[in-house]
LODO-629365 format. One record per residue (C-alpha): residue in one letter; x, y, z. Coordinates in steps of 0.2 Angstrom, whole numbers, plus 5000, padded with zeros to 4 digits. Example, Ala and Ser with C-alpha at 12.3 -4.5 7.8 and 13.67 -1.06 7.14 Angstrom:
LODO-629365
 residuo east north   up
       A 5062  4978 5039
       S 5068  4995 5036
end
This chain:
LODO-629365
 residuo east north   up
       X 5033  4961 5134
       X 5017  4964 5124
       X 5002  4954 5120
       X 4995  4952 5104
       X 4975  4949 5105
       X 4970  4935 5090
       X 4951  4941 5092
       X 4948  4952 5081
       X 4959  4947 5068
       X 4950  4929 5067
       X 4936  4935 5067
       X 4940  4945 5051
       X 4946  4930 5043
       X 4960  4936 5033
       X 4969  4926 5019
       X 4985  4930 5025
       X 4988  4944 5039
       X 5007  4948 5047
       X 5003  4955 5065
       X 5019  4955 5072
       X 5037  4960 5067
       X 5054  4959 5075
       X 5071  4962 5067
       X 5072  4943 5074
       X 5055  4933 5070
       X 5038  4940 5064
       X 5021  4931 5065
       X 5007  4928 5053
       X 4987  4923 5055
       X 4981  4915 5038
       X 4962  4909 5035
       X 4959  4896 5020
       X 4940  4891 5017
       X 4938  4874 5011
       X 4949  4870 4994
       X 4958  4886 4996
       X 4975  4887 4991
       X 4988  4897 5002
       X 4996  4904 4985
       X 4998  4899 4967
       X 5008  4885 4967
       X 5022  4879 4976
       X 5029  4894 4989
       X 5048  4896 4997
       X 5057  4905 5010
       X 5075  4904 5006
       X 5083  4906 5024
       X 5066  4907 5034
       X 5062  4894 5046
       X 5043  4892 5047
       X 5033  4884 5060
       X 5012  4883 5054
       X 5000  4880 5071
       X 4982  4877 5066
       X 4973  4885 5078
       X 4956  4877 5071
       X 4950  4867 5056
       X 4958  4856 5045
       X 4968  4856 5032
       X 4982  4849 5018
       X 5003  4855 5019
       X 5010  4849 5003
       X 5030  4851 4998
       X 5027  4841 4981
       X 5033  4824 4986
       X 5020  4821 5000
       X 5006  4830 5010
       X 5005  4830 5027
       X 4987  4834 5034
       X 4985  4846 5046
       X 4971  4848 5062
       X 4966  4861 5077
       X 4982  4858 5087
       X 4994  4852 5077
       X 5011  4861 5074
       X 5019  4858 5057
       X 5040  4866 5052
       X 5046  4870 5036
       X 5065  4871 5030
       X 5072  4885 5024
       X 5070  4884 5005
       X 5057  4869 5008
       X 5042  4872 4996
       X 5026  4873 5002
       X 5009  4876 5001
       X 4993  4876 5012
       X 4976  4870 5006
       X 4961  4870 5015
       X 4951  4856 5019
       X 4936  4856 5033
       X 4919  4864 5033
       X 4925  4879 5044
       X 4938  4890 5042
       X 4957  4884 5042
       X 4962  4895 5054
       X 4983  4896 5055
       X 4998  4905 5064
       X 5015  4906 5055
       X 5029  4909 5063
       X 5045  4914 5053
       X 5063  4917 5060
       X 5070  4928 5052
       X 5055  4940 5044
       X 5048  4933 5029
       X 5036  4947 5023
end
C-alpha cells in the first residue's frame, strides 16, 4: 500500500507530470491554463485505456467528431486508440488525473 500526496504537485502546476508507475497502471496529474492545448493536435494510446478526473476547473475533451466539456468531479474514459486532446477552459487552472492501464509514458 502507498499514498501518493497530490499537494505538492498541484501546487507546482505541471503541464503534464507521471507520479506513479506500475508494471499494470500508472497515473498522471496534467494542468492546462485557460485555452491551453494538452499537445499538438490530436493524441492516441494504442492499447492504453485512459480514464481523465478533473479534480478542479473546467475544460473541453475533444476526439474530432465531438467535444465533450469537462468540470471539478467529472470523470471522462477514452478507448484505446481513441484520439484525444484536452483544452483548457476556466479562469483557474484545469487541474486533471489520468489514469492509464497499461503504462502509457
Amino acid at each position: 500500500m502507498k499514498k501518493i500526496g497530490l499537494g505538492d504537485a498541484v501546487a507546482r502546476k505541471p503541464f503534464f507530470e507521471v507520479l506513479e508507475t506500475t508494471p499494470r497502471g500508472q497515473v498522471a496529474l496534467m494542468c492546462l491554463e485557460r485555452g491551453q492545448e494538452s499537445g499538438p493536435g490530436l493524441n492516441t494510446h494504442p492499447s492504453q485505456d485512459q480514464w481523465l478526473y478533473v479534480v478542479e476547473g473546467e475544460g473541453t475533451l475533444r476526439n474530432g467528431k465531438e467535444e465533450i466539456a469537462l468540470r471539478a468531479g467529472d470523470l471522462a474514459r477514452i478507448e484505446p486508440g481513441e484520439p484525444h486532446q484536452v483544452v483548457g477552459g476556466s479562469e483557474t487552472t484545469l487541474v486533471t488525473l489520468e489514469f492509464y492501464s497499461p503504462p502509457a509514458y
